[in-house]
ChimeraX commands (.cxc) that place a marker at each C-alpha (Angstrom):
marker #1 position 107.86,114.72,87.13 radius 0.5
marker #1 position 111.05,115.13,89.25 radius 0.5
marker #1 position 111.33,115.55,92.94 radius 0.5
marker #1 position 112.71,118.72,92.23 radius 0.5
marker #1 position 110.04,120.25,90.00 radius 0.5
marker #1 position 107.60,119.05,92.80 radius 0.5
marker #1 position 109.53,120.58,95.57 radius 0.5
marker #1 position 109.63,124.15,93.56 radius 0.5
marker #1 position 105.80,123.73,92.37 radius 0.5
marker #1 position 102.64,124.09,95.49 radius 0.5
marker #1 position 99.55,125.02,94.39 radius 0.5
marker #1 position 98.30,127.68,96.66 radius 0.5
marker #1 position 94.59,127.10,98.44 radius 0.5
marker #1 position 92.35,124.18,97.56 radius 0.5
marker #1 position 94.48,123.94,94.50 radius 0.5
marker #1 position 95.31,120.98,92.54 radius 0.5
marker #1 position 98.15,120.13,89.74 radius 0.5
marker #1 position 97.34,116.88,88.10 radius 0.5
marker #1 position 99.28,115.11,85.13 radius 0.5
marker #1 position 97.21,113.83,82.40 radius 0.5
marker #1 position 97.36,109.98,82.23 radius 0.5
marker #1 position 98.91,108.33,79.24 radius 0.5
marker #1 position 96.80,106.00,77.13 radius 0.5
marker #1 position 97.48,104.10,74.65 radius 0.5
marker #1 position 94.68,103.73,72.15 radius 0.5
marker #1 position 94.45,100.76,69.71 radius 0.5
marker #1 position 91.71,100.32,67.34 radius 0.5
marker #1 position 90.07,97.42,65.64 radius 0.5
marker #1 position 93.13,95.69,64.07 radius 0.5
marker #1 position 95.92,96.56,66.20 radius 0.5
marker #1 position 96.44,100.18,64.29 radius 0.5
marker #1 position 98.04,102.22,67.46 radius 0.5
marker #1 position 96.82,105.80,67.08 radius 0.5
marker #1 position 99.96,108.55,67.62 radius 0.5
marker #1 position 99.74,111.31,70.28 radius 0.5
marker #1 position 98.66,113.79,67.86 radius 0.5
marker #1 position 95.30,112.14,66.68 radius 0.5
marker #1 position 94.45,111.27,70.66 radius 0.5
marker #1 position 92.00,113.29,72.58 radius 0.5
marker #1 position 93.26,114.57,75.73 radius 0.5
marker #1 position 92.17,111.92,78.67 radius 0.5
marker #1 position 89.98,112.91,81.60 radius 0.5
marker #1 position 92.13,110.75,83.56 radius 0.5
marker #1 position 94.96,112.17,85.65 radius 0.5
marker #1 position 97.04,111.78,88.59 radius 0.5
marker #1 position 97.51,113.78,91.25 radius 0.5
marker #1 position 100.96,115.43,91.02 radius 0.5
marker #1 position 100.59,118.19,93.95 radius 0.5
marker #1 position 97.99,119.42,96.57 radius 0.5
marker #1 position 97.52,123.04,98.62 radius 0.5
marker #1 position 96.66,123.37,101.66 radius 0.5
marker #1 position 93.10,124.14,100.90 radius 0.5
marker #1 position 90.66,126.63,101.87 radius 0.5
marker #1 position 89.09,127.82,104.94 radius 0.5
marker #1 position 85.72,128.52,105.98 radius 0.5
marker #1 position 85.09,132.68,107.12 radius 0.5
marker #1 position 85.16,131.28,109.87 radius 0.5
marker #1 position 88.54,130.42,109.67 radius 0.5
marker #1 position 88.27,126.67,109.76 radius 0.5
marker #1 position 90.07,124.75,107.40 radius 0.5
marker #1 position 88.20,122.78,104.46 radius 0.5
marker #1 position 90.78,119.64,104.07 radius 0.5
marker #1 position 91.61,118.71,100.39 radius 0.5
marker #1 position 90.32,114.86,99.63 radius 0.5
marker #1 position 92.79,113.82,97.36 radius 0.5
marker #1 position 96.72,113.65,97.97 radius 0.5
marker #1 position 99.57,112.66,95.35 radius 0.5
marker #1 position 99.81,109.91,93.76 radius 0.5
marker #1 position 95.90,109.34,93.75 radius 0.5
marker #1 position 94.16,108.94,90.03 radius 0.5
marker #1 position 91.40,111.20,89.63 radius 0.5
marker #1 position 88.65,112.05,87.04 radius 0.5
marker #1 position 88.88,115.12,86.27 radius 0.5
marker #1 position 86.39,117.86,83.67 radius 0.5
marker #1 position 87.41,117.51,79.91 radius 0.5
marker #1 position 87.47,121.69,80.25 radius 0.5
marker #1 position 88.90,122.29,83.75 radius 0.5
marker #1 position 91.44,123.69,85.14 radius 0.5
marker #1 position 94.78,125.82,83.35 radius 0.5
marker #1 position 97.07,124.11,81.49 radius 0.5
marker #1 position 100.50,124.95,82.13 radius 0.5
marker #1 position 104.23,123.46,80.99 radius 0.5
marker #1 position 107.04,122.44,83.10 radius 0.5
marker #1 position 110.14,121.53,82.31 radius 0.5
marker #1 position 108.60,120.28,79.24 radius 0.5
marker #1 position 106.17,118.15,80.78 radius 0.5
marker #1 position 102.16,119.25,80.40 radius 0.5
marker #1 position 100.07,119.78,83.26 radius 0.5
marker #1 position 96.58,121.46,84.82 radius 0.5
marker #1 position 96.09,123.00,87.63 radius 0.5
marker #1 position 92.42,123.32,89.00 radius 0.5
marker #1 position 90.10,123.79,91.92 radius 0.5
marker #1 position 89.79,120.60,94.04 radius 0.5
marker #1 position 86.30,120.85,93.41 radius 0.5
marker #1 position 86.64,120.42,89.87 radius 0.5
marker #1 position 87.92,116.64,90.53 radius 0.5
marker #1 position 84.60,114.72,89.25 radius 0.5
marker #1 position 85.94,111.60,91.21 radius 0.5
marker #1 position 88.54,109.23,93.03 radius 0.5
marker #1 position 89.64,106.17,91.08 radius 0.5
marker #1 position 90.31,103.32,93.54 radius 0.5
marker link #1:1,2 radius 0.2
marker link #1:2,3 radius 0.2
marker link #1:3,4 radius 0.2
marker link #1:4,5 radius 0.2
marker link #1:5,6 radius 0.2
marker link #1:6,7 radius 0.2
marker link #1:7,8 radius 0.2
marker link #1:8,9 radius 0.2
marker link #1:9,10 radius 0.2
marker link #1:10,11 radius 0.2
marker link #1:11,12 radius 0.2
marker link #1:12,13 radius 0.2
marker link #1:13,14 radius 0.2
marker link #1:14,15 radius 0.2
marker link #1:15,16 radius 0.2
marker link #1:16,17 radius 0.2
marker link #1:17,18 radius 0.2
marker link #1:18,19 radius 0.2
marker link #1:19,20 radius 0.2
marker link #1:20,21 radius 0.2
marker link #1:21,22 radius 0.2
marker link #1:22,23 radius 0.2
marker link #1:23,24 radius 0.2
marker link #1:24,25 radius 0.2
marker link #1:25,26 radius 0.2
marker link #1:26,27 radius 0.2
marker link #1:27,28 radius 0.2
marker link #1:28,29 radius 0.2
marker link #1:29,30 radius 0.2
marker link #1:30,31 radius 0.2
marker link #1:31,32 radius 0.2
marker link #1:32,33 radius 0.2
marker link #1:33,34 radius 0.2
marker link #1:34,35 radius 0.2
marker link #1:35,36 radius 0.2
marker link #1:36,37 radius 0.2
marker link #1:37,38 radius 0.2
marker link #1:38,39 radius 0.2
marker link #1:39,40 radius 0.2
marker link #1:40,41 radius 0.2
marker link #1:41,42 radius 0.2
marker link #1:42,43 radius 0.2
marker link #1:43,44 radius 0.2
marker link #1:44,45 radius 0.2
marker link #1:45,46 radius 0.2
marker link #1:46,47 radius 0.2
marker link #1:47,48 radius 0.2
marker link #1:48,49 radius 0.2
marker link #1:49,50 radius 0.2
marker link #1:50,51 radius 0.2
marker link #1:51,52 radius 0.2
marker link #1:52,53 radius 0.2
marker link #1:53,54 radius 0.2
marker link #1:54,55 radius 0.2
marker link #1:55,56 radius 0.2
marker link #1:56,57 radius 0.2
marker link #1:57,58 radius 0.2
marker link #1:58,59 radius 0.2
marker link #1:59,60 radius 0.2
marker link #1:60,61 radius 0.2
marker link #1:61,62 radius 0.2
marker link #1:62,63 radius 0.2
marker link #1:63,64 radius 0.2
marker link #1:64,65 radius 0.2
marker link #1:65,66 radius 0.2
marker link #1:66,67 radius 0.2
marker link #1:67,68 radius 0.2
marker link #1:68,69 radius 0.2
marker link #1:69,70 radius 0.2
marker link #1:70,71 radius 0.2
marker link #1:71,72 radius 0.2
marker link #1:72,73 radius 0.2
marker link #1:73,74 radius 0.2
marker link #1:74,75 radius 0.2
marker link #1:75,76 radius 0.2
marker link #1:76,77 radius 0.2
marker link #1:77,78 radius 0.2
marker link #1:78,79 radius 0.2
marker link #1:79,80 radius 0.2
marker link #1:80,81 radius 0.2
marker link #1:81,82 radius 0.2
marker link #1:82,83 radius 0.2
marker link #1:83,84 radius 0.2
marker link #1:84,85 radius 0.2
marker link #1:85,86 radius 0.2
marker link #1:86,87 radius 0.2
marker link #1:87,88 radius 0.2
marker link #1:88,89 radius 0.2
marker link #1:89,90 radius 0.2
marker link #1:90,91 radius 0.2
marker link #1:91,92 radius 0.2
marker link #1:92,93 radius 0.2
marker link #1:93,94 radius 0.2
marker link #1:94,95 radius 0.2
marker link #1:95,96 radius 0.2
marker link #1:96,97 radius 0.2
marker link #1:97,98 radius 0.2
marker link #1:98,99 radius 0.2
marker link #1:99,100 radius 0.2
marker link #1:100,101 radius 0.2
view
């Protein structure tokens, strides 16, 4: 994704956009399956981050993740949007299943 595109695109609230990570997949025998005949990943990496949500209280609930981190996310979750001809999701920070060191 371009700087641009980032700069125009903030999820609002504990939002989250994430980029599905490219794998390649090779089977027994070196055949390299083509994009069409791959599942989508649950992989992903964090592309943008709101500024999360707040108690009602008031006090803020910080967001764990921030851009650039690689994430696990729900087969299921999340919108899937298009920019710039590029595919995307944007989900609930909550709906990140975990933080891949």
């Amino acid at each position: 994704m371009t700087t641009a595109t980032k700069k125009k695109f903030k999820p609002l609230g504990d939002r989250v956009l994430v980029q599905h990570t490219e794998e390649q997949e090779v089977l027994k025998g070196g055949i390299v399956l083509p994009d069409t005949a791959k599942k989508k990943g649950q992989f992903a990496t964090v592309i943008a981050v709101g500024a999360g949500a707040t108690t009602p209280e008031g006090k803020p609930i910080p967001i764990l993740v921030k851009e650039g981190d690689k994430v696990l996310i729900d087969k299921y979750a999340g919108q899937e949007l298009t920019i710039k001809d590029e595919e995307f999701v944007i989900l609930r920070a909550n709906e990140i299943i975990a933080l891949i060191n």
